[in-house]
VMD Tcl script that draws the C-alpha trace (Angstrom):
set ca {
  {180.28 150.73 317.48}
  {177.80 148.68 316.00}
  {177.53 144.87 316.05}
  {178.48 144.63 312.38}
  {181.38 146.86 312.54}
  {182.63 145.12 315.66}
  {183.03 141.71 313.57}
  {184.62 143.57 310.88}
  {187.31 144.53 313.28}
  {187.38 141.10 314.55}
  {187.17 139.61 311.39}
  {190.47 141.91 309.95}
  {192.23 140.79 312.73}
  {191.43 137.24 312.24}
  {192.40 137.40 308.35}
  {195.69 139.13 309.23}
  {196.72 136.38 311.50}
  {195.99 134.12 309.00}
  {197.71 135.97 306.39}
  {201.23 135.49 308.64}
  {200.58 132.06 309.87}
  {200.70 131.13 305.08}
  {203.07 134.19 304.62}
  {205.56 134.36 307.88}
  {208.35 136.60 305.79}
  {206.45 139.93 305.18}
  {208.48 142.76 304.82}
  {206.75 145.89 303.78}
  {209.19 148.91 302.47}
  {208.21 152.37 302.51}
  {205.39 152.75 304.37}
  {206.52 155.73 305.48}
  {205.02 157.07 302.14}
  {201.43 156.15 303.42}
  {199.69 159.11 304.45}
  {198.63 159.04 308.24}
  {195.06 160.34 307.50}
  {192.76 161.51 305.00}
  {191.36 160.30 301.88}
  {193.76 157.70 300.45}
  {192.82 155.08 297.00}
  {195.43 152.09 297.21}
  {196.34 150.73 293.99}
  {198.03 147.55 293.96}
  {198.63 144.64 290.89}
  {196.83 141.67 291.56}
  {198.84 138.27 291.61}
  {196.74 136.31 294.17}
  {193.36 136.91 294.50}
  {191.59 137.60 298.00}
  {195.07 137.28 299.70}
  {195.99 140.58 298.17}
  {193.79 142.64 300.28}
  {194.59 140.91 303.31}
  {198.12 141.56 302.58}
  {197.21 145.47 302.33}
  {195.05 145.76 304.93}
  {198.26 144.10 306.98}
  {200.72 146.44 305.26}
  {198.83 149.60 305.64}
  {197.61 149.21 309.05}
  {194.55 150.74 308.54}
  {190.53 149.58 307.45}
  {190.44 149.54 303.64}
  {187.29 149.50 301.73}
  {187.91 146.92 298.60}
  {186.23 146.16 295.21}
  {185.66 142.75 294.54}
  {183.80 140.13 292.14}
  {179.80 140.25 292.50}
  {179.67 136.56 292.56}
  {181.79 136.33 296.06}
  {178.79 138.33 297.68}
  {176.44 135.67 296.80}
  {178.32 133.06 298.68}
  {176.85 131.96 302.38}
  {178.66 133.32 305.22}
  {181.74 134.62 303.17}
  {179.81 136.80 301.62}
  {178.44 138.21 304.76}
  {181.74 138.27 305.86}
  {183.31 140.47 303.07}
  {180.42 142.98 303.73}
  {181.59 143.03 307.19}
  {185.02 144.04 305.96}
  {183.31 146.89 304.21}
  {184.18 145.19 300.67}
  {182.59 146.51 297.78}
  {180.77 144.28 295.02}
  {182.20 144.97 291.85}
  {180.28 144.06 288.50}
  {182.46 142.38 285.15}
  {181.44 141.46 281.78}
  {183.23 137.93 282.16}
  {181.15 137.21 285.48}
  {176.96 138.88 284.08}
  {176.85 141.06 281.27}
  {174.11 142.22 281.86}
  {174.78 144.18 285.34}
  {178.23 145.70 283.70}
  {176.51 148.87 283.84}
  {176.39 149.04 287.94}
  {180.05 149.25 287.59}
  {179.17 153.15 287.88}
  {177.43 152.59 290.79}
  {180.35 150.62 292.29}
  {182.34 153.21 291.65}
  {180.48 156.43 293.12}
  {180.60 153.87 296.25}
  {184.60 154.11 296.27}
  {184.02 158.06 295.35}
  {181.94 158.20 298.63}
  {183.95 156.42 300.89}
  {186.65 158.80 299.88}
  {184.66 161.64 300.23}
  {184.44 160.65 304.00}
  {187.86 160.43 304.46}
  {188.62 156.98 304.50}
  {190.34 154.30 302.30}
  {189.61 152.91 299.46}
  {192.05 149.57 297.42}
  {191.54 148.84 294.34}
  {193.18 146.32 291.76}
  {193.31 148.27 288.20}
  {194.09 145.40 286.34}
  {190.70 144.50 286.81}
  {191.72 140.86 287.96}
  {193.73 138.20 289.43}
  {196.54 136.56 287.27}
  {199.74 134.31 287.38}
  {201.84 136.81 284.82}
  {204.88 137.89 286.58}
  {204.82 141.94 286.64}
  {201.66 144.10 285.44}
  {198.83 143.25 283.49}
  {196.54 145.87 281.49}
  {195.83 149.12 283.75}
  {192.31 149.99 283.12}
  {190.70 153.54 283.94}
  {188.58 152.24 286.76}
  {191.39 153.95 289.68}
  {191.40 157.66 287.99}
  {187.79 157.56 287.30}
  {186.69 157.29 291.55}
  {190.07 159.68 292.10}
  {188.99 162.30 289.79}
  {185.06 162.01 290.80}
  {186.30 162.47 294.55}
  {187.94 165.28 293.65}
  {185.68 167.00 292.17}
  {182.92 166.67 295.07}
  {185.97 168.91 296.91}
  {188.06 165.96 298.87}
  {191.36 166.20 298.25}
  {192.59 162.50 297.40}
  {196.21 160.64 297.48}
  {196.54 157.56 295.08}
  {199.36 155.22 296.80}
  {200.78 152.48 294.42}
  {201.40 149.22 296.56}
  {203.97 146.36 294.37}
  {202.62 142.85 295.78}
  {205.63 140.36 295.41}
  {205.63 137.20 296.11}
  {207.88 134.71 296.44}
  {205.99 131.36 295.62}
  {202.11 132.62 296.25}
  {201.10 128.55 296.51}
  {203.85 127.81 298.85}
  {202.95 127.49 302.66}
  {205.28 129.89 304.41}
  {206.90 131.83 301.64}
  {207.91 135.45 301.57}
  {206.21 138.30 300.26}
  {207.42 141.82 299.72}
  {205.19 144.95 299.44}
  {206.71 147.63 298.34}
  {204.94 151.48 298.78}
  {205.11 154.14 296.57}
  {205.02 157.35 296.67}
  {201.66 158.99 296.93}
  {200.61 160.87 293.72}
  {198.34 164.16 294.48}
  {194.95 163.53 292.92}
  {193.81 166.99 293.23}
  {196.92 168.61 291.74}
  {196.85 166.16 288.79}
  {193.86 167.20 287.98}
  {194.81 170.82 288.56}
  {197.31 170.87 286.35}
  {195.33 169.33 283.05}
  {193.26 172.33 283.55}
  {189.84 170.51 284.36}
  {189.85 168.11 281.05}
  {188.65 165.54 282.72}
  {188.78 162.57 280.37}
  {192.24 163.76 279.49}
  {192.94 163.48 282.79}
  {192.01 160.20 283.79}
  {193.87 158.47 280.52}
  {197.15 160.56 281.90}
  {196.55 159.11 285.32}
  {195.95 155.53 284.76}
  {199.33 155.93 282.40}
  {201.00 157.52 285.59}
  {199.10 154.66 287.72}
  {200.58 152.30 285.06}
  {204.42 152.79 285.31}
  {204.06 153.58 289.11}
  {203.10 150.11 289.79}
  {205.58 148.67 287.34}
  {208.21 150.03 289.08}
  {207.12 148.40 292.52}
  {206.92 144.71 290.99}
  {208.75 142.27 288.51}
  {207.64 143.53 285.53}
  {208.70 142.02 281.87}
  {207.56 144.05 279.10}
  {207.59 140.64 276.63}
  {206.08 138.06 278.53}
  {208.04 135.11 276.26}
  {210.98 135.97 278.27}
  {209.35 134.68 281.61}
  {210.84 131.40 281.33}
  {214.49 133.45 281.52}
  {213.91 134.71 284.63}
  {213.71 131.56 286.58}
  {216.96 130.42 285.32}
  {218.49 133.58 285.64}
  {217.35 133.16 289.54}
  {218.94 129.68 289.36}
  {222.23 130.82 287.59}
  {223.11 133.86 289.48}
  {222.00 133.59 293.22}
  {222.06 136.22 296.12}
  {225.45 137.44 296.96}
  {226.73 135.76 300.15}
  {226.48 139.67 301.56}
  {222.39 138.93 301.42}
  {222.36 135.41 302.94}
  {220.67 137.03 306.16}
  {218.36 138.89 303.76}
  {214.72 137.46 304.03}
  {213.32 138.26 300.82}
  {216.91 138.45 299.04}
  {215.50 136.06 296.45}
  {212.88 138.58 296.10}
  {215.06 141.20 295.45}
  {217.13 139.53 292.82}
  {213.77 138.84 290.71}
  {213.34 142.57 290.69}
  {216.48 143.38 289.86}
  {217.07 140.55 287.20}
  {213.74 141.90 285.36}
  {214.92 145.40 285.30}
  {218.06 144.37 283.61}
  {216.05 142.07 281.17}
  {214.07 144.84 280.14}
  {217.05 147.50 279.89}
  {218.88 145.02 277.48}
  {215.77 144.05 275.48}
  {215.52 147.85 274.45}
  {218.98 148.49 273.96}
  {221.15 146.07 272.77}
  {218.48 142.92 271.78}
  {220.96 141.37 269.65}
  {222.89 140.44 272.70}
  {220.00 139.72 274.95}
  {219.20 137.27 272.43}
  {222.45 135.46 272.34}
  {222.17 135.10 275.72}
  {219.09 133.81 275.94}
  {219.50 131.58 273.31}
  {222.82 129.78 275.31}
  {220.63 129.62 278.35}
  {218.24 127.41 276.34}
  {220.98 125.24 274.57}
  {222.17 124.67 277.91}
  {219.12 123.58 279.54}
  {218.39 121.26 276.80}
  {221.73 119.73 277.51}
  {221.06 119.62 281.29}
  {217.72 118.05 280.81}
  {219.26 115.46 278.54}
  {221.39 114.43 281.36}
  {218.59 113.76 283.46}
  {219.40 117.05 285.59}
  {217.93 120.52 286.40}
  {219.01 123.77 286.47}
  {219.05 123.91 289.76}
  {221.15 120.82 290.74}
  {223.75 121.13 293.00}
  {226.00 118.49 291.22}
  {226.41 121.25 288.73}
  {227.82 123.67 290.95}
  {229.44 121.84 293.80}
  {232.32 119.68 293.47}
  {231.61 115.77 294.17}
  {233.72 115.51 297.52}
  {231.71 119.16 298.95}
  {228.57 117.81 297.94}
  {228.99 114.22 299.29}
  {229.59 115.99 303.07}
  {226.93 118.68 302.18}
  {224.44 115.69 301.74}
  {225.96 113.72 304.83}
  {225.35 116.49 306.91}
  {222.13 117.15 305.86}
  {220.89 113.65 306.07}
  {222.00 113.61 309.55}
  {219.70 116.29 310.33}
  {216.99 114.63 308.43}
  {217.67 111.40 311.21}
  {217.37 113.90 313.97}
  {213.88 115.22 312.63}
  {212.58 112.30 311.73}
  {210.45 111.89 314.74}
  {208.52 114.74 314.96}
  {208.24 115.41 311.06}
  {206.76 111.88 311.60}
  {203.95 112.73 314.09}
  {203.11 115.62 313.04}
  {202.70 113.93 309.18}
  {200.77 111.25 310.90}
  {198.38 113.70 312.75}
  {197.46 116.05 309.55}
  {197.37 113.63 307.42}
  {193.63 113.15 307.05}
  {192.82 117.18 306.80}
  {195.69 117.50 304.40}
  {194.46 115.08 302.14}
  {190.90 116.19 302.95}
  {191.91 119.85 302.04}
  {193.55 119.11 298.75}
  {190.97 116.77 297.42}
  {188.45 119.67 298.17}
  {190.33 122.16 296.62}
  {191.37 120.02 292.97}
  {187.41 119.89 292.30}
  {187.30 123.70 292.73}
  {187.88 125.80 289.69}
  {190.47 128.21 289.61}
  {192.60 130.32 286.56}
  {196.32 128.82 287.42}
  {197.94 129.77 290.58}
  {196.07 132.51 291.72}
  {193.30 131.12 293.91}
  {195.40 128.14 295.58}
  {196.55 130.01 298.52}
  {193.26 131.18 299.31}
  {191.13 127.84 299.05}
  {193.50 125.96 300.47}
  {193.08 128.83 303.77}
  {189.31 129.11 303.51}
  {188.70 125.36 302.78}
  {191.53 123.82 305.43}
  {191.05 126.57 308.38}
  {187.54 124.82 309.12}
  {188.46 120.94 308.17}
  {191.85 121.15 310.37}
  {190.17 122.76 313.15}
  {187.50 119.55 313.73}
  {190.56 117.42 313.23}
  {192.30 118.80 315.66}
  {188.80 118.69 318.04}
  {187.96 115.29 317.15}
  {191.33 114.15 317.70}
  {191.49 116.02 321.41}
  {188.75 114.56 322.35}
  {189.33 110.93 321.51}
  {192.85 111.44 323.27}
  {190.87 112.79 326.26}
  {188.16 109.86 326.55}
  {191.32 107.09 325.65}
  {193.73 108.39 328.13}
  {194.63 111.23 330.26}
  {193.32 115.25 329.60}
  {196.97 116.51 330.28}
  {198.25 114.16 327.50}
  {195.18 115.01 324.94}
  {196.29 119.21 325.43}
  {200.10 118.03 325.08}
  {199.46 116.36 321.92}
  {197.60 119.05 320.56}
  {199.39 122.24 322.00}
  {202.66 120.24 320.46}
  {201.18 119.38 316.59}
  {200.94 122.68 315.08}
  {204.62 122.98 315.45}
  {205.54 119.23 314.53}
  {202.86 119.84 311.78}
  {205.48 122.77 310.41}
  {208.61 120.97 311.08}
  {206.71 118.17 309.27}
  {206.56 120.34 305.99}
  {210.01 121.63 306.50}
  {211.30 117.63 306.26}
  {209.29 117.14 303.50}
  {210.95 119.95 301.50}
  {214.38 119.24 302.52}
  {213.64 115.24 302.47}
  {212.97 115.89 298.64}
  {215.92 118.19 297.90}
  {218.58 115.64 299.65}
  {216.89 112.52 297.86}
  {217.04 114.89 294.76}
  {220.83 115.89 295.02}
  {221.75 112.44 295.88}
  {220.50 110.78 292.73}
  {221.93 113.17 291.08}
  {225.57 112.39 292.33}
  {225.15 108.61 292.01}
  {223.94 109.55 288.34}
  {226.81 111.58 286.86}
  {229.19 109.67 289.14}
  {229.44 107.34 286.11}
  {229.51 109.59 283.44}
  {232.53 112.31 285.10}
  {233.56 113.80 281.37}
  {229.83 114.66 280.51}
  {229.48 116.35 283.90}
  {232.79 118.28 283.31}
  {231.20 119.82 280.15}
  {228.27 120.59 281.60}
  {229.61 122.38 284.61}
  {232.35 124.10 282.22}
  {229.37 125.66 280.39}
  {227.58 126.35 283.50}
  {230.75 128.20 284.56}
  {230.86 130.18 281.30}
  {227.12 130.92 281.24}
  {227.70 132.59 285.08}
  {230.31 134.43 283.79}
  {228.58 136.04 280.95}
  {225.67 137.20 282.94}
  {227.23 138.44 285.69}
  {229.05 140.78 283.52}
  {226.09 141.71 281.87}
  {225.04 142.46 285.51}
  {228.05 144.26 286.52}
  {227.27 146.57 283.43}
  {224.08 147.05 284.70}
  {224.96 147.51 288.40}
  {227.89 150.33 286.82}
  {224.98 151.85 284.59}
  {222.50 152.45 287.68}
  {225.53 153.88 289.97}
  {226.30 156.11 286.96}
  {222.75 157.52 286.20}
  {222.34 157.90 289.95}
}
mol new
graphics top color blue
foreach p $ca { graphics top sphere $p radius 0.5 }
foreach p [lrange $ca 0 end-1] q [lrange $ca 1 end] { graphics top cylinder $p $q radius 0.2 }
display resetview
């Protein structure tokens, strides 16, 4: 093994232990579908940049060979690094114009790395976004299938759904879910060697495949729904072990957006319609969607809150610390990152990674070492064995700190105004009701076409 290969591996490993230290709640279904050799082309949608193929590369347990932006190779040490990984410079009209036409060169690379037998990811949509579901599948997935093929490898294309549960949060969940692999060679085969037929049928198939694996809303207007619709009707108590339940609602809550947009709009449209009216009237009260005030009676919230203040007391001291000991990175980090330029959400994640790993790691040296030469060596390796955990417990308070100050000004608020929080919890009541029949007609429907 050569020197460049052996930082590749090291480098992989490195990435994926980053990649669980941002995202601890992973959960990859159907992997089983992954072939255990042989030529394989991962397709996957593309909702957060270069975390996506360290998420892969986790999920599939194997070295993938990925197409990314030219530009990125041009970088100083990262782009070193992505050669190491055995990444793949890809060329786009929005990045030079005028090298668009090596995008046929990128892709007999991918065709070639096939041809040996190994992996190959790519994103079809082309790139990263913040939509929630699938963007435009372009032909760029059949085209290094179908010219694999025909130099006489035979090639599975594996659809990977990337889901994630807040891709900017620190130590969110993410579900991948794996598809079933879709025979290259017999696609082909069967549109009786036409090849540009062939490729538009495939990217189609490549199309819905991934759909199916994500979130997907056919209108994108209706985006907005879905977060209330997660706010509205939460996990059933029966997934309150569940991980990723949250995850699993958003899936489910899309599907049934979708079914009722294309068969009974009228009434999707109603419903939408009193979801709006009633955040207005929420948001005119000074509320969100979200508060507990509107779903929790005053005397159950009031020893909800107690409780959890309580455990906010008992916290308090190492959320301190470790806020006081990452406070300089932290701010160091995010200052970096706000000059940097990035389309919405979809970079955060990674800057914040690349740019922090290297500022928190001199903080925590320079820190050690001013412990060590101050006092005693065994208390400058406590402090600093002890701060990545206070650190997270640190970020856990802050969250919860928020969400208790939140619910409690929300009490003392509608505590004087009890008839105008009546009416709004009556229609939050009747809202509920509504859409869980709609999703107990959906539920009924799925059991029935099953």
């Amino acid at each position: 093994m050569n020197a460049l290969a052996s930082f590749g591996n090291a480098a992989r490993w490195g990435v994926r232990r980053i990649l669980r230290l941002y995202y601890p709640r992973i959960e990859v279904e159907g992997r089983e579908h992954i072939p255990p050799s042989g030529a394989i082309l991962f397709v996957a949608n593309h909702p957060n940049s270069l975390m996506d193929p360290a998420l892969i590369g986790f999920a599939t347990r194997r070295p993938v060979h990925f197409f990314a932006k030219a530009p990125l190779f041009d970088v100083p040490v990262f782009g070193a690094l992505m050669r190491a990984l055995g990444m793949v410079p890809a060329y786009r009209g929005q990045d030079d114009k005028a090298q668009v036409r090596k995008n046929l060169e990128t892709l007999d690379v991918g065709a070639k790395y096939l041809q040996r037998g190994e992996a190959v990811g790519i994103f079809p949509e082309g790139k990263s976004h913040d939509r929630e579901g699938l963007e435009q599948v372009r032909t760029g997935a059949a085209r290094i299938a179908c010219q694999a093929v025909q130099g006489g490898t035979s090639v599975n294309i594996v659809p990977l759904g990337l889901n994630y549960e807040r891709k900017d949060r620190f130590r969110s969940a993410v579900w991948v879910r794996v598809g079933e692999p879709l025979d290259a060679t017999a696609w082909l085969r069967a549109h009786g060697g036409e090849d540009k037929k062939a490729m538009r049928a495939l990217t189609e198939e490549i199309d819905l495949r991934l759909k199916q694996l994500v979130a997907h809303l056919n209108e994108d207007r209706w985006q907005p729904f879905l977060a209330e619709l997660e706010t509205l009707l939460p996990p059933d108590d029966s997934e309150a072990g569940d991980p990723i339940a949250s995850l699993r609602q958003r899936k489910r809550f899309a599907e049934a957006m979708n079914h009722y947009l294309a068969t009974d709009r009228p009434r999707a449209e109603a419903v939408a319609a009193a979801i709006e009216q009633h955040r207005a009237a929420v948001a005119a009260a000074g509320l969100t969607m979200d508060s507990p005030i509107l779903r929790l009676g005053v005397a159950r919230l009031t020893l909800r809150l107690l409780g959890e203040t309580l455990r906010l007391l008992l916290g308090l001291v190492p959320a301190v610390a470790g806020t006081l000991h990452h406070l300089v990175p932290f701010a160091v980090t995010r200052l970096i990152v706000r000059f940097i330029k990035h389309p919405g959400r979809v970079t955060v994640a990674q800057n914040r990674l690349m740019i922090g790993i290297p500022i928190y790691g001199l903080w925590y040296a320079a820190v050690w070492w001013g412990l060590a030469a101050w006092t005693q060596f065994w208390i400058a390796w406590l402090w600093t064995a002890l701060m990545p955990f206070c650190g997270v417990a640190a970020l856990h308070y802050t969250w919860r700190l928020r969400t208790a100050g939140r619910a409690w000004w929300h009490e003392l608020k509608m505590f004087a105004q009890p008839q105008r929080l009546r009416r709004l919890r009556s229609a939050q009541v009747e809202l509920r009701r509504k859409l869980q029949r709609l999703r107990q007609e959906f539920r009924a429907r799925n059991v029935t076409a099953a």
